[in-house]
C-alpha positions as CSV (number, residue, x, y, z in Angstrom):
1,X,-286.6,114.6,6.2
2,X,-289.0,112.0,4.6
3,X,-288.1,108.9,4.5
4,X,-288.6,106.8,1.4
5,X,-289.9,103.3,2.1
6,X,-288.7,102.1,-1.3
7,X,-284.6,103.5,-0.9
8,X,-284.9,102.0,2.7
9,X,-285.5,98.6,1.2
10,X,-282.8,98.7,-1.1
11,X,-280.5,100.0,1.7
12,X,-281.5,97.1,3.1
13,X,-281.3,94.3,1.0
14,X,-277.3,96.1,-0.3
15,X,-276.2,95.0,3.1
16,X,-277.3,91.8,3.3
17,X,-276.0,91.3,0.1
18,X,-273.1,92.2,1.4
19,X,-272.6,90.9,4.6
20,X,-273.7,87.2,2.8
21,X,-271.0,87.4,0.1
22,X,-267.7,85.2,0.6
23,X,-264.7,86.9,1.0
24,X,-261.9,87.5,-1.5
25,X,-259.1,87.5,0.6
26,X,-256.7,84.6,0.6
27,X,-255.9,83.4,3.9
28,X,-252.5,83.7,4.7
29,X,-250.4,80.6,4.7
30,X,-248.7,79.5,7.9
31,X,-244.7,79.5,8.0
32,X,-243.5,76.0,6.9
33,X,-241.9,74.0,9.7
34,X,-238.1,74.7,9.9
35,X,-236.6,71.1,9.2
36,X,-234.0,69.9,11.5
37,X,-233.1,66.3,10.1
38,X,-231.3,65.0,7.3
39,X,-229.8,62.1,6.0
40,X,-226.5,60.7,5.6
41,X,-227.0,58.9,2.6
42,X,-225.8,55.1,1.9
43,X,-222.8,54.8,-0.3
44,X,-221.6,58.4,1.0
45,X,-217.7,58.5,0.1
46,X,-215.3,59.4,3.2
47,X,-211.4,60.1,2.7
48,X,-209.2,58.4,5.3
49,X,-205.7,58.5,6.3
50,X,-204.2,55.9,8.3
51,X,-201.6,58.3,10.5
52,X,-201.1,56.5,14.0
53,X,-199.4,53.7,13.2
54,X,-195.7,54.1,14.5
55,X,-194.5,50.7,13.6
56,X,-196.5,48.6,11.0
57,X,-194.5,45.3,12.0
58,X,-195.6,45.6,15.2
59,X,-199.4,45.3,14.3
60,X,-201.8,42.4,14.9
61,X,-204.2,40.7,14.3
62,X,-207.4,42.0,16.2
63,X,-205.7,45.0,16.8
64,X,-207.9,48.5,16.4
65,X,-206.6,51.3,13.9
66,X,-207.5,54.7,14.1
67,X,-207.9,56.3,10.9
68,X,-208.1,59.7,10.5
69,X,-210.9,61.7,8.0
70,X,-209.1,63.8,5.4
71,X,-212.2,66.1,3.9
72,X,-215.1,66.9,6.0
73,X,-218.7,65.3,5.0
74,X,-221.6,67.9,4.2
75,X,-225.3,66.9,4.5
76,X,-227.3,69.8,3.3
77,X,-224.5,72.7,3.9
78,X,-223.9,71.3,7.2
79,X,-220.4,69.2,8.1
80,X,-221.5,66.0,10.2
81,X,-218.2,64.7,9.8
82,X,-215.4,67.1,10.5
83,X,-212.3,66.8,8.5
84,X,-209.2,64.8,11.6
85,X,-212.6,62.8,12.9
86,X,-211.0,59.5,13.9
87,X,-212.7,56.4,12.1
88,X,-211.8,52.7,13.3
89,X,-210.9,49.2,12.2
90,X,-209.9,46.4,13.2
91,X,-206.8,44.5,11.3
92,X,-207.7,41.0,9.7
93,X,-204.2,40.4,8.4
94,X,-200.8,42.3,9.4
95,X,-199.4,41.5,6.0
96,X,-201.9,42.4,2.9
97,X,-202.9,39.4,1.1
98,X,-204.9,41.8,-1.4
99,X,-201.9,43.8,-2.8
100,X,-199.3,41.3,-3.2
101,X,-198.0,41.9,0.0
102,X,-196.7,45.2,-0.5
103,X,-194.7,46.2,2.4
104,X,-196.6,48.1,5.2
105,X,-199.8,47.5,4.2
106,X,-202.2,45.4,5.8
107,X,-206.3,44.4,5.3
108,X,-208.4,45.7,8.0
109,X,-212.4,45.6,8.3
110,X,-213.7,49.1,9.1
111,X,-215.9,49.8,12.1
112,X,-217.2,52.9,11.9
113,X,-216.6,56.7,11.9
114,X,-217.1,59.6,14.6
115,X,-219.8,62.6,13.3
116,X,-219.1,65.8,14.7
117,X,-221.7,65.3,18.0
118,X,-219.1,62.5,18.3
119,X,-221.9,59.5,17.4
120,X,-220.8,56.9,15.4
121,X,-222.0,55.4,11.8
122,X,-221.2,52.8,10.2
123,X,-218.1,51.9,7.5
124,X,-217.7,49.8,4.7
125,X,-214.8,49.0,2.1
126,X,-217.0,48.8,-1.5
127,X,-219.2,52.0,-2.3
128,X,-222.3,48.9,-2.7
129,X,-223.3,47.0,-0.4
130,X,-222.0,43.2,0.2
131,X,-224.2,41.2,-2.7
132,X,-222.1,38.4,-3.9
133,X,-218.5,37.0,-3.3
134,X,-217.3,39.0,-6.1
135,X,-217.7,42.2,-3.8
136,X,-214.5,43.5,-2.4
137,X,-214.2,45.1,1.1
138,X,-217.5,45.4,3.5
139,X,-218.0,45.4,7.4
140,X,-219.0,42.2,7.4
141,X,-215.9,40.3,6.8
142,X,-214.4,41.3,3.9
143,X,-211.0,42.7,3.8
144,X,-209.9,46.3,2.2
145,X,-205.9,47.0,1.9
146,X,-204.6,50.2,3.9
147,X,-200.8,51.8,4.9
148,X,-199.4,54.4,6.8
149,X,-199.9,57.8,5.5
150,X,-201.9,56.8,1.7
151,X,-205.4,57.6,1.6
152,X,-208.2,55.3,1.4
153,X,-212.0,55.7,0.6
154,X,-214.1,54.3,2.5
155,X,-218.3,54.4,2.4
156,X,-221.0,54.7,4.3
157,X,-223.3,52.0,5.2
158,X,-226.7,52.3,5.5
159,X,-228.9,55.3,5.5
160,X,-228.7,58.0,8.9
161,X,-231.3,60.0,9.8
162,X,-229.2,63.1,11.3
163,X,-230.1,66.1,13.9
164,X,-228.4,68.7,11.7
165,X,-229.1,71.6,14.3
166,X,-227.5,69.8,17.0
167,X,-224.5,68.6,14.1
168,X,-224.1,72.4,13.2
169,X,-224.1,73.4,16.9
170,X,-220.9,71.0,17.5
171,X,-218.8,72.0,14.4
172,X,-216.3,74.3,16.4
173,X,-213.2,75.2,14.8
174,X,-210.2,72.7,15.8
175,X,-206.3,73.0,15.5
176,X,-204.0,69.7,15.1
177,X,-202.1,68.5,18.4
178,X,-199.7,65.9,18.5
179,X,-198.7,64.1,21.2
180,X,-195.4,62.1,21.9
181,X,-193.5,60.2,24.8
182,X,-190.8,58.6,26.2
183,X,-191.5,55.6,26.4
184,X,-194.7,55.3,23.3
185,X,-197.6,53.9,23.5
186,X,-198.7,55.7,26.8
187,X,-203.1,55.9,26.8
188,X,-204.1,60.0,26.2
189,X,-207.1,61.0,27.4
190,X,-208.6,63.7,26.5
191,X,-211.0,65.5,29.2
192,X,-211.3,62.6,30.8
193,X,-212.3,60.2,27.3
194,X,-209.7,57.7,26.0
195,X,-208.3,59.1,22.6
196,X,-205.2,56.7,21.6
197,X,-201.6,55.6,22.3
198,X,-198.7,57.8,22.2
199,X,-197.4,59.1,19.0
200,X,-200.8,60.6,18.0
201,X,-201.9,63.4,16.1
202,X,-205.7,64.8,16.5
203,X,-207.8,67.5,16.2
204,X,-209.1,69.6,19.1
205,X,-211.4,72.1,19.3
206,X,-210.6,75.5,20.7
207,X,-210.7,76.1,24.1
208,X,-209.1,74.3,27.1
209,X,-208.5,70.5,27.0
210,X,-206.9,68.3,30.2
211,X,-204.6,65.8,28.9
212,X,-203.5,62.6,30.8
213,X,-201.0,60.2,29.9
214,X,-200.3,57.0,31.8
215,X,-198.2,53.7,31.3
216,X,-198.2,50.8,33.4
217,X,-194.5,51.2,35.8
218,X,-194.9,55.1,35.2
219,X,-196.5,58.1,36.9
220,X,-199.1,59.4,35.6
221,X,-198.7,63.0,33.4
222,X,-201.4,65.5,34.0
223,X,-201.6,69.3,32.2
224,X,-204.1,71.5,30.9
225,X,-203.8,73.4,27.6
226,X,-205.4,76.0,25.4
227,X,-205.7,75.1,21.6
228,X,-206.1,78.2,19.9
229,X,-205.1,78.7,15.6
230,X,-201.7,77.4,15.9
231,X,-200.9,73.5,16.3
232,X,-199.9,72.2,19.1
233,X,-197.1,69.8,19.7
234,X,-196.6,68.3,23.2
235,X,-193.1,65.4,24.1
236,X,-193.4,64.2,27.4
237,X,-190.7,62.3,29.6
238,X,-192.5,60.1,31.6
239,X,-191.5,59.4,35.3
240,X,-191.1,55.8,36.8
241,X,-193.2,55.0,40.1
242,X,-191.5,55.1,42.9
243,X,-189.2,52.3,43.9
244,X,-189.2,50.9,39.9
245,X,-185.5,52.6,39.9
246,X,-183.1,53.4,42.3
247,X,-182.3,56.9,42.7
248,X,-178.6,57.5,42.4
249,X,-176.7,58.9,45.3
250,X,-176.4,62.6,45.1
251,X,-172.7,63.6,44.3
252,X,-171.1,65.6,47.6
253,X,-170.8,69.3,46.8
254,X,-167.1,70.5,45.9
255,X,-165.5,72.0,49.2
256,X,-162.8,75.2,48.8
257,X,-158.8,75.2,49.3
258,X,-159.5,77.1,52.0
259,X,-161.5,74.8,54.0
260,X,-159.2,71.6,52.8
261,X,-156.2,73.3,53.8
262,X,-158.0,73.3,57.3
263,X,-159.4,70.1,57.7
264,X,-155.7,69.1,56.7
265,X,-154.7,71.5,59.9
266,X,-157.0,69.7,61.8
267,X,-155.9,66.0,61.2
268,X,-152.3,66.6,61.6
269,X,-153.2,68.5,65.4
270,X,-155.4,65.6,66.5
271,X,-152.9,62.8,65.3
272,X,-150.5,63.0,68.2
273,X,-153.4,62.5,70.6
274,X,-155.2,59.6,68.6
275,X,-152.2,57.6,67.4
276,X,-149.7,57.7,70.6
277,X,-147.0,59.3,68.7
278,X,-143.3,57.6,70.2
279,X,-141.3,60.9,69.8
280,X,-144.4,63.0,71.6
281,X,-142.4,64.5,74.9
282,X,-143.5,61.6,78.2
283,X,-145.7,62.6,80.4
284,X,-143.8,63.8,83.9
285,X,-145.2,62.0,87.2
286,X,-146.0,65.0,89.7
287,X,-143.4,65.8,92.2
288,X,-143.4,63.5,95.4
289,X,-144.1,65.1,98.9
């Protein structure tokens, strides 16, 4: 078959065309980059409870108050502060000087709060920051009123950068236990981490959890337990150390008629013999040889 010079050309000059022509294809976009932080914003409101306080009179100042987070926290669908986290402060005045001096309240600075990977952040009374005088309640020495079981917002201050994978990976479910003694205020621990004082209620998650108690003058109380759905509610009876009491005697077992009747035999045979007995019959010298 001939071949024309003139379609070869054209052939040719269609493929180079071609070839040289940019494509029309849109490249395809690489995946965006899975974020893993967020931020705990300034000014964030938290719900507290003040729960473990037993006997308000009894508080000081300088003492450290565990209070205990009512509604959990959420930074982008993810809880970073579970609801029974335990936030802290330390009491400034035993008897509120900010509410008239209702009874059982008392002003306190706050310290901080416990996220779920159990880090801390910090706490303030006033949802802005500490500007002027005017300002009521901060971390850095202003006072905020709280009492036993009423609720309290406090905020958080300053801006956190979180790891919310790592957050999310912590958030197991928990179940209340509450803890008493006899005496109180024995130190819990909590696999092996100092919690509180006896009576205290927390949250635990699921799973198996050693529990310690100890008191000065007292033995220490070891047990494991499993947390599951249901609370758990634990009233220990502390021992004393050894030689902090004496033990009383132990009381002699009962004994039987039967065996009475026969230690009675028994005395009455051996008295002759033991007491010399003047109408026992003399004893008769043997015959002389």
């Amino acid at each position: 078959m001939p071949r024309n010079p003139l379609v070869l050309f054209l052939i040719a000059s269609a493929v180079a065309a071609f070839a040289q022509a940019p494509s029309t294809q849109s490249p395809v976009p690489a995946p965006a980059p899975i974020s893993t932080q967020g931020v705990l914003s300034d000014g964030t409101a938290v719900r507290l409870r003040l729960v473990n306080v037993s006997a308000p009179s009894a508080v000081r100042v300088g003492d450290i108050l565990e209070l205990e987070v009512v509604e959990p926290v959420r930074v982008r669908n993810v809880v970073v502060i579970p609801a029974g986290s335990v936030a802290k402060a330390v009491v400034t005045n035993p008897q509120s000087k900010m509410s008239s001096g209702r009874e059982g309240e008392m002003d306190v600075n706050f310290l901080g709060v416990a996220l779920s990977d159990d880090s801390k952040v910090g706490l303030r009374g006033g949802k802005q920051r500490r500007t002027d005088l005017t300002v009521v309640a901060s971390s850095g020495g202003q006072d905020v009123s709280i009492a036993r079981d009423r609720e309290i917002t406090a905020y958080i201050d300053g801006d956190s950068t979180l790891d919310l994978v790592k957050l999310q990976a912590a958030n197991r479910p928990t179940t209340v236990v509450k803890i008493a003694s006899n005496p109180p205020n024995a130190e819990i621990s909590v696999d092996g981490r100092a919690v509180g004082n006896t009576p205290f209620v927390m949250h635990l998650p699921t799973g198996e959890h050693a529990i310690t108690l100890r008191q000065a003058g007292y033995q220490p109380w070891r047990q494991n337990i499993h947390v599951a759905a249901e609370p758990v509610s634990l009233d220990v009876a502390l021992l004393k150390q050894d030689g902090m009491e004496s033990t009383p005697p132990a009381n002699p077992a009962p004994i039987s008629l039967g065996e009475a009747a026969r230690a009675a035999r028994a005395r009455k045979a051996a008295e002759p013999a033991s007491t010399g007995d003047a109408n026992a019959p003399a004893a008769q010298a043997p015959p002389q040889n």
